[in-house]
C-alpha positions in Angstrom: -14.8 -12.6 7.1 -17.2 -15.0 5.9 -17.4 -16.0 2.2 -14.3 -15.6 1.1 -13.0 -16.4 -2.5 -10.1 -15.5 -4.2 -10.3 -14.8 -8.3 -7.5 -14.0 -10.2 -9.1 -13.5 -14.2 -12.0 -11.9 -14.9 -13.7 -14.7 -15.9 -13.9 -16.2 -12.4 -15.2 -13.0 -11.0 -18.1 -13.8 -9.0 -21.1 -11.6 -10.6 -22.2 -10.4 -7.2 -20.4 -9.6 -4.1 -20.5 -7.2 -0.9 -16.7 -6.6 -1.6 -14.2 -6.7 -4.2 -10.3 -6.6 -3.0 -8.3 -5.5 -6.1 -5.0 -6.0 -5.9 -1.5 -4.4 -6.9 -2.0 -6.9 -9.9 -5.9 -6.2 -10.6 -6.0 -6.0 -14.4 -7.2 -2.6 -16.2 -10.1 -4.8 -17.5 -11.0 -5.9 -14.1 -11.8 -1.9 -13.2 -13.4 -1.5 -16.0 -15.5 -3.9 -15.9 -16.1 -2.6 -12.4 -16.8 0.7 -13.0 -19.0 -0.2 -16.2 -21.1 -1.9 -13.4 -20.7 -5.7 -15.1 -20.2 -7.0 -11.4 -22.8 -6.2 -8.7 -20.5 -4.8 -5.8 -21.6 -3.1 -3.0 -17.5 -1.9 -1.7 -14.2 -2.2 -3.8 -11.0 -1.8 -1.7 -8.4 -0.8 -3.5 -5.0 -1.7 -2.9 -2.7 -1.0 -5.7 -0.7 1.7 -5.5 -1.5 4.4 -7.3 -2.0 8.5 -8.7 -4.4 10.0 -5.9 -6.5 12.1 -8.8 -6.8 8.6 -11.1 -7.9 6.7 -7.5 -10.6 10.1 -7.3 -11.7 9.4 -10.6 -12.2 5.7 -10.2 -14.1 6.7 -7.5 -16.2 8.8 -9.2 -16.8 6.3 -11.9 -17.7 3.8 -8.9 -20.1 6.0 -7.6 -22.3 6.3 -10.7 -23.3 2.6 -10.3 -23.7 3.1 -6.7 -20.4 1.4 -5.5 -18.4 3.0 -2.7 -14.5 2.7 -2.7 -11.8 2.8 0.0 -8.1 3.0 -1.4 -6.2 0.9 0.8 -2.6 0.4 -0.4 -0.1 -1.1 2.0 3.2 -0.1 3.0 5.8 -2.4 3.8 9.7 -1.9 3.3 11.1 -5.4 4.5 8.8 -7.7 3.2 10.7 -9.8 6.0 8.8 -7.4 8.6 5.7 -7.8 7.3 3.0 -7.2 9.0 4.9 -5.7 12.0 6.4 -3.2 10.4 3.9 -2.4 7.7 0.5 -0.6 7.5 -2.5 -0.1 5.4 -3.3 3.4 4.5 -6.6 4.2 3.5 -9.0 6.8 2.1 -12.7 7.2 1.3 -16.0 7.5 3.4 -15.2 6.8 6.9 -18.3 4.8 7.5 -17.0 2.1 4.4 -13.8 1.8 5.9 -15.1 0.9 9.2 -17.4 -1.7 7.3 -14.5 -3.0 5.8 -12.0 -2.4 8.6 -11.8 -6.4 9.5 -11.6 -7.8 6.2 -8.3 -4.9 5.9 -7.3 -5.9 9.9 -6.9 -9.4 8.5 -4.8 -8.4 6.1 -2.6 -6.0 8.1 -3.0 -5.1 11.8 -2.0 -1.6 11.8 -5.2 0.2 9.3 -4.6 3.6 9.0 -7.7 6.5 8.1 -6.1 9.2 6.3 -9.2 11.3 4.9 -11.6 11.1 1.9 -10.8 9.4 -1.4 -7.1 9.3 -2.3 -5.7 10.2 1.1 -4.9 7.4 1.7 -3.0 6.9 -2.1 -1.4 10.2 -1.0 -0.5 9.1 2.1 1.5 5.9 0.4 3.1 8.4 -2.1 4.6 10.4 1.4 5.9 7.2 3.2 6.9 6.1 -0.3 8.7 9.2 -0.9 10.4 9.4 2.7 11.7 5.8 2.5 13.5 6.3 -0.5 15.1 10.0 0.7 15.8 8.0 3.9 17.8 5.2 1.2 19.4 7.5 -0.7 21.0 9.9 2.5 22.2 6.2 4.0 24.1 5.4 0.5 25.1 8.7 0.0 26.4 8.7 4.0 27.7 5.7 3.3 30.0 7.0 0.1 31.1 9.9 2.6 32.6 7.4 4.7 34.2 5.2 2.6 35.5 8.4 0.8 37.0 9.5 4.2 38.8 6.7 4.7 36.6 4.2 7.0 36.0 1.0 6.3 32.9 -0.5 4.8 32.3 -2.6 7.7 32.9 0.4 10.1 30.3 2.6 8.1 27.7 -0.6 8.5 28.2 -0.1 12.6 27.6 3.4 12.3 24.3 2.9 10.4 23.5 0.0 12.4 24.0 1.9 15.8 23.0 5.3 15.2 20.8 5.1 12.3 16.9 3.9 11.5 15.6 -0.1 11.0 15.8 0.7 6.9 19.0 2.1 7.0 19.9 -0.8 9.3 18.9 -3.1 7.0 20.6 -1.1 4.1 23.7 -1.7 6.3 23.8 -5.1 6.6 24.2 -5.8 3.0 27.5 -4.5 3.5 28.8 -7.2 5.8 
């Protein structure tokens, strides 16, 4: 993408631009600003994490001053896998995402349409949600194990052999 700048204060917000990235870090004054129209913005992408009816209502807030918003948070576990094993999931008009799908391909390779606003917040909170079930069952496996008399390092091959890339990774900590 052309024009590219990179503004971490509010007071080195450009006052016009086609579209506005906010980050995991974006500051509450930064959206409000935002939605009180005080930038001219044509798209925001949103990318923190966050309650699917609060990303809705920032849309709605958006869409009074004519701004369109695609909720684009990413999932990665292993920040060591990143961006092979990670993905931007996304939500809002399907026409603004595919405006803004190379600005998010850049970002991440693997861009993921979920559905209208907040689908794709919901869809974090699901991965989200699965990946720390997925945690929890390995430690808790893990205490099983241990319990029943293996060895730390024998219940790490199990996991490692048998058992998904997170819980692999889970498992070699215990090495």
């Amino acid at each position: 993408m052309r024009n590219m700048e990179t503004a971490a204060e509010l007071q080195v917000l450009p006052l016009e631009c086609e579209v506005l990235v906010l980050g995991a870090g974006a500051s509450a004054e930064i959206r409000a600003k935002v939605a009180q129209g005080g930038l001219r913005v044509k798209t925001v992408v949103d990318q923190a994490p966050a309650d699917p009816e609060h990303t809705r209502a920032f849309a709605q807030a958006l869409g009074r001053k004519g701004i369109a918003l695609v909720d684009a948070p990413i999932h990665c576990e292993l920040a060591a896998d990143f961006p092979q094993a990670s993905a931007i999931l996304c939500g809002g008009p399907a026409d603004v995402l595919e405006r803004v799908r190379p600005l998010l391909e850049a970002i991440c390779p693997k861009v993921i349409y979920f559905g209208d606003t907040g689908a794709g917040q919901t869809g974090h909170l699901l991965v989200s949600a699965a990946a720390a079930c997925n945690r929890l069952s390995t430690y808790e496996c893990g205490a099983i194990g241990v319990k029943n008399g293996l060895c730390v390092a024998g219940v790490a091959v199990v996991f490692m052999l048998v058992i998904s890339p997170i819980s692999r990774e889970i498992a070699s900590s215990f090495r």
